[in-house]
Every structure is written in C-alpha cells, then in structure tokens.
N, C-alpha and C positions, 0 to 999 in steps of 0.2 A: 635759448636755443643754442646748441653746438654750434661752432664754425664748423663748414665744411672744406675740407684740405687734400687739393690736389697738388701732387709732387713730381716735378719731375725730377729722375735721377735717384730716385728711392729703388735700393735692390733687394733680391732676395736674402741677400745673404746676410747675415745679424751682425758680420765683422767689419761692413762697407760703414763708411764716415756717415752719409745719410743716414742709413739703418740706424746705426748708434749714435746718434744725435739728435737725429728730431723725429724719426719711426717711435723710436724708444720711450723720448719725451711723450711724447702725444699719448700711448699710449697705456702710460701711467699715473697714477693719480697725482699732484689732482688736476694735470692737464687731460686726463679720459672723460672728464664730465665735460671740459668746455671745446674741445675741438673733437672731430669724427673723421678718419680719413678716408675718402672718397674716389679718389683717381689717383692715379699713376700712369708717370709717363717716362718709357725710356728709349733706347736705340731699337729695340727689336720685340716683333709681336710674341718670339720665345719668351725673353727674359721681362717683358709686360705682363705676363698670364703669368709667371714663377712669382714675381713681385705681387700682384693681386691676390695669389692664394695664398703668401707668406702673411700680407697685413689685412685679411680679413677683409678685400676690396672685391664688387662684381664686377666680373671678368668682363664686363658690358665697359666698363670703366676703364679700362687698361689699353693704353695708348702709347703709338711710337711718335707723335710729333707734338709741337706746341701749340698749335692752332686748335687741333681737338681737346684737350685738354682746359683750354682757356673758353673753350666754346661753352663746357658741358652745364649743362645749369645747376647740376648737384654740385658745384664750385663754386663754395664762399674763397677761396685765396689760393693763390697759386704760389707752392714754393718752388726756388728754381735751387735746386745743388749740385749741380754739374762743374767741369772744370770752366775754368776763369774766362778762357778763349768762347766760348759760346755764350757766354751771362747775357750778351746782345741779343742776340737773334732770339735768344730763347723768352726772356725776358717782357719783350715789345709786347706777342699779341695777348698776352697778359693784360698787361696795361691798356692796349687797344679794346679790350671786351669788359672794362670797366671793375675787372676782379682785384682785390687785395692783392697785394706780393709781396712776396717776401724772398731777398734773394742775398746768397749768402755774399761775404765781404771777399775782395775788391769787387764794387758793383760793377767795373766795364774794364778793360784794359786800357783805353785813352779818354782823355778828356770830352773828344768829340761826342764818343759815344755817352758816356756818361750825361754830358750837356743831351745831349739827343733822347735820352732815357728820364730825363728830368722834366724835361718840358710833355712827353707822353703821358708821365704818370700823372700829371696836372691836368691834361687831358681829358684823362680817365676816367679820374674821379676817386678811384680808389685808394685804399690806406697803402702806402709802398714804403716799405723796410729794409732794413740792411742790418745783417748778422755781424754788426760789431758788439759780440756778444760780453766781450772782456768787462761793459759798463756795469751788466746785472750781474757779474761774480761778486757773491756772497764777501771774499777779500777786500776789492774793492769797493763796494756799498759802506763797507767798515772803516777803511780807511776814508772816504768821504766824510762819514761822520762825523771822525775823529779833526779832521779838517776843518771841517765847517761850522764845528764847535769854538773854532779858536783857539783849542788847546795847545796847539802849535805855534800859535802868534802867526804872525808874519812868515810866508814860507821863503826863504833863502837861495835856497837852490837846491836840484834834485837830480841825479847822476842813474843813469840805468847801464849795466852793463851785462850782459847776453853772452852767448858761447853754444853752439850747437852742433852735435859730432853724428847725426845722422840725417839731416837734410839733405846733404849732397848725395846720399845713397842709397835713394829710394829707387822701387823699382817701376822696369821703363814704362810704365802706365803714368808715370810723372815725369819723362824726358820732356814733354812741354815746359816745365819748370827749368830746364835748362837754356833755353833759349829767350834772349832779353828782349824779342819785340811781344810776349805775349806778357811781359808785365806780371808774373804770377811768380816772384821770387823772393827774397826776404827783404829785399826794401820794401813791398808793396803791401804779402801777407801779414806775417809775421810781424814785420817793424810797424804794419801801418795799425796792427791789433792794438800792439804795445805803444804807441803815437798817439790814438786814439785815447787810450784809458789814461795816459798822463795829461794829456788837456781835458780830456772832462774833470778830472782832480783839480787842476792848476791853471787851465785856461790855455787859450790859444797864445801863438808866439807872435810875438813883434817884428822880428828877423831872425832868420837861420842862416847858417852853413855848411855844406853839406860834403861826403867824399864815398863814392862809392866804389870799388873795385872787384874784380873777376881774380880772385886770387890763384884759383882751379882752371882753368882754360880745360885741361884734360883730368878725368879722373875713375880711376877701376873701382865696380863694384861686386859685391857677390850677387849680384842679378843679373849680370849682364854679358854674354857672351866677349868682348870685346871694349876697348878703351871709349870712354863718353866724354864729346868733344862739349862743350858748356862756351858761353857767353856772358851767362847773364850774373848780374852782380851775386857777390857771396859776402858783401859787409855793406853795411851803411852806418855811416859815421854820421853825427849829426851835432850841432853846439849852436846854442842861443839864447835870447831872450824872452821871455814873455812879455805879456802886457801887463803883468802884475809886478814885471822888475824882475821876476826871481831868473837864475840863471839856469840854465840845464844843458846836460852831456849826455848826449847817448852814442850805446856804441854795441851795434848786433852782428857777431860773426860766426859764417859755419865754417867749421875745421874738422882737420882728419880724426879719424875714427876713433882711436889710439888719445885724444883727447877728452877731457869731461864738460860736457854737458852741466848751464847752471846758468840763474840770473839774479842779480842783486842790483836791488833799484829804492836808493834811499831818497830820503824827503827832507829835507832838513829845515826847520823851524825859529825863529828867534825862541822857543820856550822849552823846543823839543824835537827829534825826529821819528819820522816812520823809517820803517825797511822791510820790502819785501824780499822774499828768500826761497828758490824751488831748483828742481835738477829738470826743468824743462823751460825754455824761452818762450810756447808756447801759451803766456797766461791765459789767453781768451778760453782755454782745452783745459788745461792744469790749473788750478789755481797756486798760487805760491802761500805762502805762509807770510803772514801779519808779525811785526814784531815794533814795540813801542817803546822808545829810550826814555825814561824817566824812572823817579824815583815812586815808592810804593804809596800812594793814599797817607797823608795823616803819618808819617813816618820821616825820623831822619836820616832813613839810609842814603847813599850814594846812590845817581841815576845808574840803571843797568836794562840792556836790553831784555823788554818783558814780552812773551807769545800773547796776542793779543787773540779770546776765542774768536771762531769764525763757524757759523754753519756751515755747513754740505750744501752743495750747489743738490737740485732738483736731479736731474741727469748727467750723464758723462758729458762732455761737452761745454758745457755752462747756456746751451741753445734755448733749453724749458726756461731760463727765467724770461727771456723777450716774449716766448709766446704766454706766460707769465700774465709778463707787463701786457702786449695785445689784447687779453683777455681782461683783464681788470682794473686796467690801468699802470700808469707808472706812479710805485710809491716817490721813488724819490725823479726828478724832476731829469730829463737829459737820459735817463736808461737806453728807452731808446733813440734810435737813429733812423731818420727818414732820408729818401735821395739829395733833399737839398743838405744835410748833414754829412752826407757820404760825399758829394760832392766837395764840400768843405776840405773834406779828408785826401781827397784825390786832388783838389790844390796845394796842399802844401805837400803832399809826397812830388809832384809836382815841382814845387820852388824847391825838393830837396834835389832832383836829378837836375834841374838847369843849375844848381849852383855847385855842382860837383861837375857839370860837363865844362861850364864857364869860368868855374874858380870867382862866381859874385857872390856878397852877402843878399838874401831876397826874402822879400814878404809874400803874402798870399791874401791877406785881406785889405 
C-alpha cells in the first residue's frame, strides 16, 4: 500500500523548492507507486485550494494549519517544508497525532527545541526524519564505497573549501536568513549539509575549532528597494580532529557577486585520494562531480586525477532517494537520519558557535 503524504508548505507553483523537491519526487516514478499525496497545508485557504488542484489533491483536504493536517486519517506522514523559523510549532502536532515526519534540515533553530522535538517524536511513535539529504546523493554513496572498500587505506585528512556569490542576495522572502537568532544561515544550512555528509564518510570529530563572522553587516541587492542591514554569520571556519585521527579543514564563505561560486573538498588516503568538484556549495541540491587519484587498473602509468562515473540522482534536489530509502529501506546503512541524528548534528554545529564565540577548542560527544 502507498504511503499517504501530507505536506505542509507544498505550492502551486512548479518553481517553489517544495514543488521541485519532493511534489516532483513523489510524483515520479518510481516513488508514484509507493507514496500518494493526500493533504496540503499552507498559510491561506486561497493558496490551499491552488496547491490541491495543482497536485491532484481533494479540495476536502487542503488546509491552512498543522493541527488539521496532522489530524486527517487519509495521513500516513506529515512533511513539514516551510522556513526554518516555524519547523517547531509546525512540527509537534505531527508527532503529537502519532504520524511519520518528515521535516526538512535544520530540524529547530535551538537546541531546546530540538531536545523538545526529540523526546515528542519518541512519544509518538512514529518514523521522524530529517532531510539531510547530501547522505543518499548518488556522489556520495560512491564515494563511500570507494571508502569502505579500503582502497584508500587509512584516510589522512580531508580539506573542503566553499565559496558562494549568491546567498547573500536572495530575495526578501529570505531576509529571515539575515538575521542570526533564527539560525537559518550557512553555518547551520549549508555547512551543516556539507558537515553532515563528511562524518557520515569519515566519522564524527573528536574536537573542533571553530570562527564564524558577519563579514556583510550591510548589503544591496537587485530585489530590494533599499540597503539590507545582516547579522548573521557569512563564513564558518572550522579545523579538527576526528575519531579516526584523520585531520580536516573546512571553510564555507559567501562573497560578492562579481566573485565565483565553487567547492572542492578532497579526501586524502594513505594509498590514494578522492575529490569532489562542482560550481555550487550546495551538494545536498547539486551534486558535485567524483574524481579518483590513482593510477589506471593493471597499468604503469603515473597516478592522475580520473572522473569517477556517478548516476543521476532520482529528482532535482537529491530529496526522492530518502523517501527512497523510507520506502524500502536503506541500501547502504546511515542514508538516513532520524531526530536523534539531527540532533547529533545540531550539537556540534553547536560546539562550532560556542568555540568561535569563546575562542575554546570543544567536543559534542
């Protein structure tokens, strides 16, 4: 039988990030056989009835709050995709009504909440997830492989380094993103995606250290009538340890416009290294491009950077392999991520802001 999938925050429109993420997914094969989507919930009973005739949902079904939504019995799972600032409230009577959820990454803006959304979903009862979706990119699956085979030996240390020339000029439907108590900026999205996908490879850290800055305090864009005042960090620096010894550097910054966009994040091996290679920071959306340093099979040539093939992700986004994985399992082991994982994730982004406000070295586990 189909899952049946209520969304809040799905629009009408095919170019909204919902729409083209997980509308899209769901309704292609071959996630069209295993999920069916059922409800929709948004701010207004206009754009609730626009959204229900857009995905083929009864208009009986189309809902401006969370509580109906989560009530409805035609709801096997509740996605939540809304901005970061509501993931709470919206969230809870989800998990209160015993439904599946599935809520996109950073699960809560603070700890508390987070802690407070963990112990509900235990509650519950239900399956609760987190769209750290960077784990089921096709790239990354491969590069695990390649890992976990040992071809690599021993891994040494791994370096990522980021660059992004249009985050800071988006338009003011994301001025929330400018401001640092709501937590929804590149230390937490972005860096937490790409944080995420390098310890599911290589494992969590032992101690970090961490430096974040507001390098923009003001900045003009073509959307916006007028100068946009910012707080919230625009880099996160990051350098440590793992558990496994290997050492790692990272380092995600957005810059003016007039600059390129790009991220290279190698892996490097006692026998060999990876590298990933793309013109967007965001991998969890983009995937980057695999490339393998050694030499060819059975040959004596000299090691040389070789494109390692990768499949096409399912959907834009990289969101259809989690509900993928939901649906039949995960192939490989850690795909997904449930709230005690996300939580994981929300403490060491965590030990990364106290050790950038304190100047300490700090652990999370």
């Amino acid at each position: 039988m189909a899952t049946r999938v209520g969304i809040i925050g799905l629009s009408a429109s095919d170019d909204a990030w919902v729409s083209r993420t997980h509308g899209m997914a769901l309704k292609k094969a071959p996630l069209s056989s295993k999920y069916q989507l059922t409800a929709v919930a948004t701010t207004s009973s206009e754009s609730a009835a626009a959204s229900a005739a857009r995905w083929g949902i009864s208009p009986e079904n189309a809902y401006t709050n969370a509580e109906d939504i989560a009530a409805d019995p035609n709801v096997d799972m509740v996605v939540v995709g809304v901005k970061l600032p509501l993931h709470y409230e919206l969230v809870l009577p989800a998990l209160k009504a015993g439904k599946d959820v599935f809520v996109e990454w950073p699960l809560a803006t603070d700890m508390n909440q987070v802690r407070e959304l963990q112990a509900a979903a235990k509650r519950g009862g239900g399956r609760a997830t987190v769209g750290l979706q960077a784990r089921g990119s096709p790239s990354i699956l491969k590069a695990k492989e390649i890992i976990d085979s040992g071809a690599l030996g021993k891994i040494v240390a791994t370096t990522v380094v980021g660059w992004d020339n249009m985050l800071l000029y988006l338009p003011p439907r994301y001025d929330y993103e400018h401001e640092a108590k709501n937590r929804a900026d590149i230390s937490t999205i972005t860096s937490g995606h790409v944080l995420d996908a390098l310890c599911f490879l290589l494992g969590e850290f032992d101690s970090l250290s961490s430096v974040t800055n507001c390098f923009f305090p003001n900045i003009t864009t073509p959307h916006h009538k007028g100068p946009v005042t910012r707080n919230a960090p625009d880099s996160l620096l990051v350098q440590g340890t793992l558990k496994s010894g290997t050492v790692v550097s990272f380092s995600m910054v957005l810059t003016p416009a007039d600059t390129p966009s790009s991220l290279t994040w190698t892996i490097v091996g006692e026998k060999g290294a990876l590298k990933f290679e793309g013109n967007n920071i965001n991998i969890q959306i983009f995937p980057p491009n695999l490339y393998w340093y050694r030499s060819e099979p059975d040959s004596d040539s000299l090691p040389a950077w070789q494109e390692v093939p990768v499949e096409e992700p399912l959907a834009f986004g990289q969101v259809g392999e989690l509900y993928q994985a939901l649906a039949d399992g995960e192939k490989v082991p850690g795909v997904l991520t449930d709230f005690d994982g996300a939580a994981l994730r929300h403490s060491m982004l965590e030990a990364c802001a106290k050790s950038s406000r304190d100047g300490t070295r700090e652990s999370y586990i």
